[in-house]
C-alpha positions in Angstrom: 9.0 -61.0 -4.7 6.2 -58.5 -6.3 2.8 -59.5 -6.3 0.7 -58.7 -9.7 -3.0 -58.3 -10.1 -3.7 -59.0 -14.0 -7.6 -58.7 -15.3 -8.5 -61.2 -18.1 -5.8 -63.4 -17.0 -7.4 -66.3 -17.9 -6.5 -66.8 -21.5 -4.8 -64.6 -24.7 -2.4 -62.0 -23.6 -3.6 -61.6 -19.9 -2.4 -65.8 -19.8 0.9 -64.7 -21.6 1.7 -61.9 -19.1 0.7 -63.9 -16.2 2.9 -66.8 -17.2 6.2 -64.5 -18.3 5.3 -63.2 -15.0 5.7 -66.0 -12.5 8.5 -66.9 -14.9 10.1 -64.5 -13.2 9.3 -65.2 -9.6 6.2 -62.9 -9.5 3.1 -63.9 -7.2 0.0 -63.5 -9.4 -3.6 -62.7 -8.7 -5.2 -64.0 -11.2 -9.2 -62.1 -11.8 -11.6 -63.5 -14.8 -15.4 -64.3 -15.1 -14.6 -67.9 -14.8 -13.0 -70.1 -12.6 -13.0 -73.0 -14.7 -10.4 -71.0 -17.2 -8.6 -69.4 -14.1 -8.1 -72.8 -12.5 -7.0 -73.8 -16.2 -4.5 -70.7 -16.0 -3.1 -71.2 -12.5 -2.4 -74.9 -13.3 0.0 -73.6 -16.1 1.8 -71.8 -13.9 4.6 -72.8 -11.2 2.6 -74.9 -8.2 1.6 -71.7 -5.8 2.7 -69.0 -7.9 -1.3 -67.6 -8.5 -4.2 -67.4 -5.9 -7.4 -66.7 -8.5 -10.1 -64.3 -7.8 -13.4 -64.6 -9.6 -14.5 -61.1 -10.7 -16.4 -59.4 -13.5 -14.9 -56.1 -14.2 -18.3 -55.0 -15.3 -19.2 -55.0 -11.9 -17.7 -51.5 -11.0 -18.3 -52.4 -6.7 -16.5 -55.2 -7.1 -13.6 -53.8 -9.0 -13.6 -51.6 -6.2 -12.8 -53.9 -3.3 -10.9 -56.2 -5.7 -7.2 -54.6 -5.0 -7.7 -54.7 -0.8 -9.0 -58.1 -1.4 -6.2 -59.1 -3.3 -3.6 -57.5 -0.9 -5.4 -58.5 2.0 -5.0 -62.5 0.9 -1.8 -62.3 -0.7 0.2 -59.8 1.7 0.3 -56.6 -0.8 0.3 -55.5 -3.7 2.9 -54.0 -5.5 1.9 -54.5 -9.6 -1.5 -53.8 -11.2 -2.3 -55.0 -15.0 -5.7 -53.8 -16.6 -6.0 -56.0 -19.5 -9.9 -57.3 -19.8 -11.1 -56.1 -22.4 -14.7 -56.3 -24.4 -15.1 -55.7 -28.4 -18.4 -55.6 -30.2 -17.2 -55.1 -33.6 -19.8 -53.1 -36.6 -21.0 -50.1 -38.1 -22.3 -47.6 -35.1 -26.0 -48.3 -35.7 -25.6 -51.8 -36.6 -24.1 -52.3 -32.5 -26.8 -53.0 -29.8 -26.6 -49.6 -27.7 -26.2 -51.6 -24.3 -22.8 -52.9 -25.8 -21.9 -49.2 -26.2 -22.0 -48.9 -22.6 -20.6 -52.2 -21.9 -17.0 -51.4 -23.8 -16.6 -48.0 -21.8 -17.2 -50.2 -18.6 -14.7 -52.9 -19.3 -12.5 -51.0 -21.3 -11.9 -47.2 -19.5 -14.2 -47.5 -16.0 -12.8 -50.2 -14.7 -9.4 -49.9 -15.0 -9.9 -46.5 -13.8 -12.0 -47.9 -11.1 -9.0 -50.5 -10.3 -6.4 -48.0 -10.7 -8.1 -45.7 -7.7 -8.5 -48.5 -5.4 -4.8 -50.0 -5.8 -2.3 -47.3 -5.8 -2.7 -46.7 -2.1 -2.1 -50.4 -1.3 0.9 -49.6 -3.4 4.6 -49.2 -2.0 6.9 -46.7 -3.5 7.9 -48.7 -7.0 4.7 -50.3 -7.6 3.6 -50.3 -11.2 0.3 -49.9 -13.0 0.0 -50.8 -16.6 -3.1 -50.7 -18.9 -3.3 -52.3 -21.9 -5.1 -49.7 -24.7 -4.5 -50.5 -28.3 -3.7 -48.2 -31.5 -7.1 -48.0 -31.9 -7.1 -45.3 -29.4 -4.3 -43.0 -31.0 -6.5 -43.0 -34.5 -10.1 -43.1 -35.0 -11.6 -45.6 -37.5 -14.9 -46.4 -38.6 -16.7 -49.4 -37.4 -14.8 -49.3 -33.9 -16.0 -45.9 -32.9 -16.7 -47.0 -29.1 -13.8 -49.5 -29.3 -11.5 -46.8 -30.2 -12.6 -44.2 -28.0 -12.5 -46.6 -24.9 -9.0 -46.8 -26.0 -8.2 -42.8 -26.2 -9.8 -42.6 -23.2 -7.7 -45.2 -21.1 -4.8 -43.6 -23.0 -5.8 -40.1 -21.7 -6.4 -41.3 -18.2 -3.3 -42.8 -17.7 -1.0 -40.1 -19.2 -2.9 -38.0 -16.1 -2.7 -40.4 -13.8 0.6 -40.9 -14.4 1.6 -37.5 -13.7 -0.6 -37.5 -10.5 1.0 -40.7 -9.3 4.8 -40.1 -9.9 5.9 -38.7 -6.5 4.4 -41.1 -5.2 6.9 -42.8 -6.8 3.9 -45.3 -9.2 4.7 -45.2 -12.4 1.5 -45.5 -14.8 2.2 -47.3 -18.3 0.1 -47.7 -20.9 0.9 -50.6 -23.7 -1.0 -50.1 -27.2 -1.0 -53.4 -29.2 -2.2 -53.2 -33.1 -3.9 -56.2 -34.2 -3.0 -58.9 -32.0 -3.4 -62.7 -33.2 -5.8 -64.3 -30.1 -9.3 -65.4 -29.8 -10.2 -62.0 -29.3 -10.9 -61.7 -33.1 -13.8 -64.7 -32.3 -16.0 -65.7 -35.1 -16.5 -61.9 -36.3 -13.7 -62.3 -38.7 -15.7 -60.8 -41.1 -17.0 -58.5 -39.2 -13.3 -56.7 -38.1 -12.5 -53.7 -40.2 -10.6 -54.2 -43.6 -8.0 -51.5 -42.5 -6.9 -53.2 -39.4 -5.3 -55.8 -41.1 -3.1 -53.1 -42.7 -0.8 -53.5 -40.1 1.9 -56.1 -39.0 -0.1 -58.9 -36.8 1.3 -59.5 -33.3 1.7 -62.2 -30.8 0.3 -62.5 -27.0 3.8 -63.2 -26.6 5.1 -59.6 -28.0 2.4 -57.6 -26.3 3.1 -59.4 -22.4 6.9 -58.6 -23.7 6.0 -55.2 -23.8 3.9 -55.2 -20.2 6.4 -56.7 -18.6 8.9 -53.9 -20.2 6.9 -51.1 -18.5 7.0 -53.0 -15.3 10.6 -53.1 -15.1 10.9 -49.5 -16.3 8.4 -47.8 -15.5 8.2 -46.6 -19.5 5.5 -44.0 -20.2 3.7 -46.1 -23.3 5.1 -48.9 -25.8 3.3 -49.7 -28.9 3.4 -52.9 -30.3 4.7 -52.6 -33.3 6.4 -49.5 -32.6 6.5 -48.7 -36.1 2.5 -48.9 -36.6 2.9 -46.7 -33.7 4.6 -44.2 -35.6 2.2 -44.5 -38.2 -0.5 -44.5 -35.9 1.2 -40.7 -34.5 1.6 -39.5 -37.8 -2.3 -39.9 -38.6 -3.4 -38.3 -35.4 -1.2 -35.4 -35.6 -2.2 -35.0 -39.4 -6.5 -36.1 -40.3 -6.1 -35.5 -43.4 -3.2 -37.3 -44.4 -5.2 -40.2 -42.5 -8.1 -39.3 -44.8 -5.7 -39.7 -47.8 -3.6 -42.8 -47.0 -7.1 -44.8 -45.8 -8.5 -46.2 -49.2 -4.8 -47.8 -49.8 -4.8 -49.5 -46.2 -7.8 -50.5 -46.8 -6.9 -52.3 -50.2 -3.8 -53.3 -48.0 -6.0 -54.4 -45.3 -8.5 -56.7 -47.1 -6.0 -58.3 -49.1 -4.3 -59.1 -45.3 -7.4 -59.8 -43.9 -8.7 -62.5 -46.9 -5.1 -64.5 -46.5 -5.4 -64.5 -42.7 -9.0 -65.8 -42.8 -7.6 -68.8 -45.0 -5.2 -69.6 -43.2 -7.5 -69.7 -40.0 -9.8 -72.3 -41.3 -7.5 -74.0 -42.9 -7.9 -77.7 -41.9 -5.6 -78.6 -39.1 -5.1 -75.0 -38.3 -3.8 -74.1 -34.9 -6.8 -72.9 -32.3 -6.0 -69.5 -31.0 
């Protein structure tokens, strides 16, 4: 039985993962902000399946000692998932500059922080998979810190990765398009036209797709893989990017004005 440190566990696609998860017989750690929502996560979860540590991954000390606190309560540690994540969504000088540094914290130091301090609590096997996003294989306007977060965490685990392997860790990165969770908040608006261009996942799909890379160790999955593709084909080629953009964009908003309706919608589903 593997025990699984997830970040932002408490709701979205960290509480997907962590329930698929102990579905499967996994002991969870579960780390958020709160422990009101962690409490709310655990008690969806088989009766002693999670033990819940309150952390802010902002806090890069306390990232630090989170993995030997973690193995030192639970026995171990054999699984580490990096999903927190922070978004503050805009036009580059429309964006307060403290939330500038606040995404790279969240988003690339501190799973680099967690990912140093865990892999030598980790037995041959163990697994460590960060959660990026598509975002991070294309840069768009209006997500310029978002995005580079992303190729960042992308970058550091393809090196990591390599660095890790004999000691037989396997580093996995997942990179979700637009996923359909409260992480979109009340910025609807505010969330570039062209992300909606693509197919909109669930939690579901993207903790499918973590707990793929913890059972095989897979180098990166992108969810869609297709959008992935596309997602390749733009890096490797800017200026076809350049020339596809205005129609995604005209894809996009179309997209984006249906799936705004349908949101508030009376008697629409909460996400």
């Amino acid at each position: 039985m593997s025990i699984a440190l997830v970040t932002g566990a408490s709701a979205g696609i960290g509480l997907s993962i962590v329930q698929k998860l102990a579905a499967q017989g996994h002991r969870l750690a579960l780390v958020a902000r709160t422990e009101q929502t962690l409490r709310a996560a655990a008690a969806s979860l088989p009766a002693g399946a999670a033990e819940i540590f309150v952390c802010d991954v902002k806090n890069l000390a306390a990232c630090a000692a989170l993995p030997g606190r973690v193995a030192a309560r639970m026995g171990g540690l054999d699984v580490l998932v990096n999903n927190a994540g922070f978004h503050r969504r805009g036009p580059l000088l429309e964006v307060d500059p403290l939330d500038l540094g606040e995404m790279v914290g969240v988003n690339l130091a501190a799973p680099m922080v967690l990912t140093r301090a865990a892999a030598p609590l980790m037995p041959r096997g163990g697994r460590i998979v960060n959660v990026a996003s598509l975002a991070g294989m294309v840069p768009m306007r209006f997500q310029v810190a978002y995005g580079a977060t992303k190729a960042g965490l992308r970058a550091f685990s393809r090196a990591a990765r390599d660095e890790l392997e004999p000691l037989g860790i396997a580093v996995s990165v997942v990179s979700p398009g637009p996923v359909d969770t409260g992480f979109f908040g009340e910025e609807l608006e505010r969330v570039a036209d062209i992300v909606f261009s693509q197919p909109m996942s669930t939690a579901d799909q993207v903790a499918d797709a973590v707990l793929e890379c913890i059972r095989t160790g897979a180098a990166e999955i992108a969810v869609p893989w297709f959008s992935g593709k596309l997602c390749t084909l733009g890096y490797l080629s800017p200026r076809l990017s350049r020339l596809l953009r205005p129609a995604l964009e005209k894809r996009g908003a179309r997209n984006k004005a249906a799936y705004i309706r349908r949101k508030r919608a009376p008697g629409a589903p909460a996400t």
